[in-house]
Structures are given as C-alpha cells and as structure tokens.
N, C-alpha and C positions, 0 to 999 in steps of 0.2 A: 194587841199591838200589831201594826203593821210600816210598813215604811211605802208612800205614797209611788215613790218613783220604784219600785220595786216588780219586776214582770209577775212572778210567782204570787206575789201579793194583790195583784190585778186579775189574776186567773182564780185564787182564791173569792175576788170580790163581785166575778161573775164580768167585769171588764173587758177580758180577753177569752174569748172560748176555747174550751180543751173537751176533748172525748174521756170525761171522766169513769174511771171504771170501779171504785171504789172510794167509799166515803165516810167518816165517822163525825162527829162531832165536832173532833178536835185535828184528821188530820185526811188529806186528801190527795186521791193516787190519780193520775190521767196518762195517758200515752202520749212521748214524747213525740213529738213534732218530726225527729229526725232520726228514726229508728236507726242502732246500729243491729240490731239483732232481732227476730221475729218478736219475740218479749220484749218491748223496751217502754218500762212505767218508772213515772217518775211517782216517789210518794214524797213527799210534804207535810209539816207542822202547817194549822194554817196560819199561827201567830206568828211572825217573822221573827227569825233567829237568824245570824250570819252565817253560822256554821256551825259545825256534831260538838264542838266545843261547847259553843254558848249554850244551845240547846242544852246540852247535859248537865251543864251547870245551873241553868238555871232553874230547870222543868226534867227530874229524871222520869218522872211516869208519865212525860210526853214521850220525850225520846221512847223509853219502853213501848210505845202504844204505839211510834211511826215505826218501831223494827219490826212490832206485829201487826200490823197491816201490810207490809213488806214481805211479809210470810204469807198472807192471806192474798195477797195479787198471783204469787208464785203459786201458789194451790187454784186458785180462780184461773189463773192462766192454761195448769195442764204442765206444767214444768221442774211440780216437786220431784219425781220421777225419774227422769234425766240429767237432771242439774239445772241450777240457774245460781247466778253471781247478784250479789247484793254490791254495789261500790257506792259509796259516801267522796267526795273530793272536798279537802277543807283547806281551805288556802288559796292563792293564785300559785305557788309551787308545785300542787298536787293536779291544777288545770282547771279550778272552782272558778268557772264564769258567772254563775248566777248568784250572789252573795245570801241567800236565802236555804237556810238550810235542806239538800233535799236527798234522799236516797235514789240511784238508778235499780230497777230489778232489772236483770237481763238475763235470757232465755233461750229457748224453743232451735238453740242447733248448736255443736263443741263450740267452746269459749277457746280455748287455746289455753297461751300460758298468761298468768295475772300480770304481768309485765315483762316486756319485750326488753333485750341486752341495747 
C-alpha cells in the first residue's frame, strides 16, 4: 500500500532519489537530505503508514523490523559506541511533517538534552 502523493512513498518507488544506506525487504533507511547531526538516517516501512500508531497497529513485526534496522544503521554508522538517538515524531503536535511513518537515527557528536525548556 502506498499513498501516490506521498514523498517517502516516491523515494521508496525509486521516483525521487536518496542515498540509501540500508535496505530490507520490507523497510528502507537513506540519509536525510538535511542533516542535523553527522548521523542523520531516516528508516522507513516501505508500505505507507501515517504514523508509530498506525504502523503498530496494524503491522507489529513491521514496526519491530523498522526499530531493527534502526539499530543496524547506528551500528553500520560507527555510533553504537558513543551514543545515538532514535526519535519517531507522530502527529503535527510532536513536528511530524512527513505523514509517512519514519524513524530519524541521529549521531556521530553530543545530542544535548531530548528537549529544550
């Protein structure tokens, strides 16, 4: 399932090109466009979900497959070591622009605090 007008769903269809760095089957990780951080992959379901919600409802051994490939970028990156942050944004309240379910990994220098006062 996918949703036509969808970016992530466009990138998955070979559409729009990303520097992908890992891939399964079922779920695919590429370097975001606009890194905030030396690390910064997005992973992805390729079948479009709105968000961690729908996903886990609908598909839990999806979900479970994009949290571990999420694992597997952080280790392919060089940033199990150090640290790196997994953050999911679900909603337009939490800053979810892309309505496509996606994981950020972020990496390779201090994070700070998970959220700023």
């Amino acid at each position: 399932m996918n949703d036509n007008d969808c970016l992530f769903c466009k990138i998955v269809a070979g559409e729009i090109p990303s520097k992908r760095v890992r891939e399964t089957q079922r779920v695919l990780a590429f370097r975001d466009i606009n890194p905030k951080t030396p690390t910064h992959v997005l992973v992805i379901p390729k079948d479009h979900y709105a968000d961690v919600a729908d996903l886990v409802h609908a598909d839990p051994e999806l979900a479970a497959e994009t949290l571990a490939v999420a694992a597997a970028v952080a280790d392919d990156e060089g940033v199990t070591g150090s640290g790196w942050r997994l953050l999911a944004n679900s909603g337009p309240d939490a800053g979810q622009e892309v309505f496509h379910m996606h994981l950020h990994v972020f990496g390779g220098k201090p994070l700070g605090p998970m959220i700023s006062a």
